[in-house]
N, C-alpha and C positions, 0 to 999 in steps of 0.2 A: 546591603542597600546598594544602588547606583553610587557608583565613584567619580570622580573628575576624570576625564580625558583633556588628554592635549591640545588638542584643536578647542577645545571650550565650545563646542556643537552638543544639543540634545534635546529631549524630549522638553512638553511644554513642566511647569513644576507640579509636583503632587501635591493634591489637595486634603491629603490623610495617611497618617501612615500605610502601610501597605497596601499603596495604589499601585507602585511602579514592582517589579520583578526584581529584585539583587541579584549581583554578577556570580556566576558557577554557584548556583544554590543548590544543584542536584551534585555538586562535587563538593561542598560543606556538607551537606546533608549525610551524603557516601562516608564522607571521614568520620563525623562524631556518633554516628548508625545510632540517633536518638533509641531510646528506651523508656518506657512505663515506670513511674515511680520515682526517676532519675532529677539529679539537679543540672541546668544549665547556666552557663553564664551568654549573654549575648554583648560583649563589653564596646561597641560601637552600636548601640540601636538604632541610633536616625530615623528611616522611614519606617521601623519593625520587619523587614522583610525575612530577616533570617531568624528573628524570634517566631513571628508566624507558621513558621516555616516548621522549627523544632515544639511548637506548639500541636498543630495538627498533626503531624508523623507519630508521636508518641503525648501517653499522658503525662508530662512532666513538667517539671517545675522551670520556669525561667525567668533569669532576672537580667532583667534588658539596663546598660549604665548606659549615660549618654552626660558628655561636659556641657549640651548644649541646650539650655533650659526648655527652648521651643520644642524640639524633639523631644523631649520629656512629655510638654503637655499635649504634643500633639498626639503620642501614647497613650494616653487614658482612654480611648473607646476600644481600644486592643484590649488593654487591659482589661475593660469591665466585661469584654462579649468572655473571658475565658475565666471566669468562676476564682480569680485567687490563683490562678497560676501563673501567672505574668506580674512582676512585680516591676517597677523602674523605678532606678537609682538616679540623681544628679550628681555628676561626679565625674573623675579621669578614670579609665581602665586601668591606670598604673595602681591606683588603688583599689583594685577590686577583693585584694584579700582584708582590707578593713570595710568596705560598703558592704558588701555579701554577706562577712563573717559576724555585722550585726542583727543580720536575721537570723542565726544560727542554723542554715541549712542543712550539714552535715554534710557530707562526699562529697566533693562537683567529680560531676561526669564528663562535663566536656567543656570546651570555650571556644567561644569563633570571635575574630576580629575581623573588622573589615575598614582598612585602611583609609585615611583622606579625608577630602571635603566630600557631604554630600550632596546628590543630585538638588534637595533643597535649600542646602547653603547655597551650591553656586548658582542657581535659576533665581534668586530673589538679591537682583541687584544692590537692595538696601544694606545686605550683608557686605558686602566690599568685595568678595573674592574672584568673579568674573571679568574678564576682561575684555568680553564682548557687550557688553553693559555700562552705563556710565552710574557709579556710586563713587559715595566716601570710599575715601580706601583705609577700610576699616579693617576686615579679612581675622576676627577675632572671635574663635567660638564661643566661649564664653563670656561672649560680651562684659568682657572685665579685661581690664593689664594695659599694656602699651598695645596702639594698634601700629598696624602696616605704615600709615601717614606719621605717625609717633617716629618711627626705625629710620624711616625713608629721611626724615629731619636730621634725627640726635648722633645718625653715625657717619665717620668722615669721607668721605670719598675711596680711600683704598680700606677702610672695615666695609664699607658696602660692597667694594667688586672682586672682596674676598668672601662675603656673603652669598653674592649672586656665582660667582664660581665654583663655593663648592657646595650650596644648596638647592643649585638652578643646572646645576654642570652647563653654567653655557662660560663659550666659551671667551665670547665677546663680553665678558664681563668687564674691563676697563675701559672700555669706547661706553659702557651702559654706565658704569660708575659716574663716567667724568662727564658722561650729558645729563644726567640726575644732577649732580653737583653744580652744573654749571645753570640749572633751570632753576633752581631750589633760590637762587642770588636772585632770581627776579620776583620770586613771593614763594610762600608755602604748597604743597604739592600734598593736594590733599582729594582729588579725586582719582580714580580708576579709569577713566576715559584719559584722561592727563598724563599718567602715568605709562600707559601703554604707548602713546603714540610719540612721548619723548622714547623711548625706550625702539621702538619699531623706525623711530627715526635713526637711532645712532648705530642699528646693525646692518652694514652693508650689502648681506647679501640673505633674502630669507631662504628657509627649509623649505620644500615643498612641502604641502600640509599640516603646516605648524605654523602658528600666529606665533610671529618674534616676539611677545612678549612675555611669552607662555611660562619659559624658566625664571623668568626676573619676577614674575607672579609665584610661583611654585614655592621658589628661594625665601620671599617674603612671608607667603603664608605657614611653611615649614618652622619658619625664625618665631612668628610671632606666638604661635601655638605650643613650641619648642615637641613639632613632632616627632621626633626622633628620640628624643629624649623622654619622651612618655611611650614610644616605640619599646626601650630598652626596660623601661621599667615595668611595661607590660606582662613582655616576654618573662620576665623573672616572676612576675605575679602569677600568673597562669602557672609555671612550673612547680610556684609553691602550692597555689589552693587543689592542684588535681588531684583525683584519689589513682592511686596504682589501676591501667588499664584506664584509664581516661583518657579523653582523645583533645588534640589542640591544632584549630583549624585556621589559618591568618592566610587573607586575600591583600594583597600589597596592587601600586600600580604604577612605581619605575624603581630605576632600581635602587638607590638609595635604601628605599623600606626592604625589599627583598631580597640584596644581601646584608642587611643586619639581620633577617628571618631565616636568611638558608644559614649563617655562620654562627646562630646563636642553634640551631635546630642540630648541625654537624659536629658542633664540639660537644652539645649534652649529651648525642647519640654516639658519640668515639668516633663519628666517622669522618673527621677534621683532617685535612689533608697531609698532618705532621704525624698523624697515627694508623693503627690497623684496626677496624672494627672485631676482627678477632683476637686482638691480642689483650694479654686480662692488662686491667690498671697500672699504670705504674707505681711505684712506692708514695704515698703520699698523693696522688691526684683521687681525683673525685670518679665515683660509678656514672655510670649512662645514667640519666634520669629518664631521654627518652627514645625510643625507637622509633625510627622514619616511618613515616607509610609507603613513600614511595622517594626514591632519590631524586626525582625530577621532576619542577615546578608544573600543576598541574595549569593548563591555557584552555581559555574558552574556543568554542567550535565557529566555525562559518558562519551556523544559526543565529546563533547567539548575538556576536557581532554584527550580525547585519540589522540583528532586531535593535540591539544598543551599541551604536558605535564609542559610546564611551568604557565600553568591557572589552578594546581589541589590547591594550596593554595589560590587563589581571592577570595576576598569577597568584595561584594556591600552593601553599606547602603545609602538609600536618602530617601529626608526628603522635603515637601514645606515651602514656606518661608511664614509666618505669614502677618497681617499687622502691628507687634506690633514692637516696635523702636529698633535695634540692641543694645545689652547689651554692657555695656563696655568692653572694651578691657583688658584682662589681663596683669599686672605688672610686676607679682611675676613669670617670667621664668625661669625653673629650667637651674643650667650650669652644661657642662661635666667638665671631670678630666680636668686639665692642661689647661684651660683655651678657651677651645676649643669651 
């Protein structure tokens, strides 16, 4: 599906799933080289762009998750034009090896992710996550949990511009902390029009084409969603349900997402910068689970970009799934400020 761009510029919103076109869809496509017969997973459905997609190319099965109820229902006309081959889940990707594995599929053959807010989260202001738009600032896919206006309140001035620093990488994060804080003393700070222009007020100098309040937007939707965090549990899901020869396709859109995709894809393939991809195992470490397809993130063309200018930051990396046993599961997950 269309992803967030920086500038928060784009097309008007889709009126139906798969109206709008998904970023590198003939370079997903390329990667999971869909198959007859085959199970897919499509674990960010949104507009169905990339279920459609592996729908018509082969006759196979796919099951579209989506955390975002609306995406779901907005799925059922997909669904019904394709006979029982399109199934959609409500749920996190991170769980995709329990949502899937109560249909009892058998093999998956491939998984595509596709990272972010979608082009229909951010065009419908009422969702809170644009910042060219005046809404709540709400920014909660699931419409459940603490929102964005909730974080912006309950955390203190230095947990928020440790927030916006290291989930916004800006860098003017304590000029943005300490004019939040200092706005928050005059009433509650609870829309998105509010929030941008305290924010665009306390950075003194902007980027050329980038609305200053782009990271402080980013930082909060990241937090409140805990993208990263279903990021990481993704990647382990996918590693466990794929059958040997599977393929795992993930479109990211800064880099945050895309180095925890390249450093999770390089250590399971050996080719992690402290090892040699030919040299066997060490004593006690784990086999490759998977092989790159290509060592370097794949980037949309000119065309592309000019047709969506919110696809000039995507990048693609995928990888096939080995036959060697999924490594354990990480413990040690890093936490944000205030508990978040």
């Amino acid at each position: 599906m269309s992803r967030e761009r920086p500038n928060d510029t784009g097309r008007a919103p889709p009126s139906s799933a798969t109206t709008h076109r998904p970023v590198l869809l003939e370079a997903v496509l390329a990667a999971l080289a869909p198959r007859d017969d085959a199970v897919y997973i499509d674990g960010t459905f949104g507009g169905g762009g990339y279920a459609a997609a592996l729908l018509a190319a082969a006759r196979c099965r796919v099951f579209g998750i989506d955390r975002d109820p609306d995406a779901v229902r907005r799925g059922q006309d997909l669904a019904a034009r394709h006979g029982g081959r399109l199934t959609l889940i409500e749920g996190r990707f991170g769980d995709m090896e329990r949502l899937v594995g109560a249909f009892a599929p058998g093999p998956i053959a491939g998984v595509a992710l596709d990272l972010g807010v979608s082009s229909d989260q951010l065009d419908r202001p009422e969702r809170g996550f644009s910042l060219r738009s005046d809404g709540p600032l709400d920014m909660r896919m699931e419409r459940s949990g603490q929102s964005a206006a909730d974080l912006v309140a309950r955390l203190t001035e230095a947990e928020l511009a440790e927030l916006i620093r290291t989930l916004g990488e800006e860098r003017f994060a304590r000029r943005i902390a300490r004019a939040i804080a200092a706005a928050r003393q005059r009433g509650p700070i609870r829309r998105t029009g509010e929030l941008a222009e305290i924010v665009r007020a306390a950075i003194p100098r902007a980027e050329p084409g980038l609305d200053p309040a782009t990271r402080t937007f980013q930082a909060l939707r990241i937090a409140v969603n805990d993208e990263l965090g279903e990021l990481d549990r993704g990647l382990e899901a996918a590693e466990r349900v794929l059958m040997p020869g599977g393929r795992f396709a993930v479109v990211s859109f800064h880099s945050l997402e895309d180095g925890r995709v390249k450093n999770f894809l390089r250590r399971r393939s050996g080719n992690a910068p402290a090892g040699s991809r030919h040299a066997p195992p060490r004593p006690g470490s784990a086999a490759p689970s998977f092989a790159l397809l290509s060592r370097r993130a794949t980037r949309p063309g000119a065309d592309e970009i000019a047709a969506n200018p919110r696809a000039r930051s995507a990048r693609m990396r995928a990888a096939e799934r080995t036959a060697a046993p999924p490594w354990p599961a990480r413990q040690d997950r890093p936490t944000l400020p205030g508990g978040v």
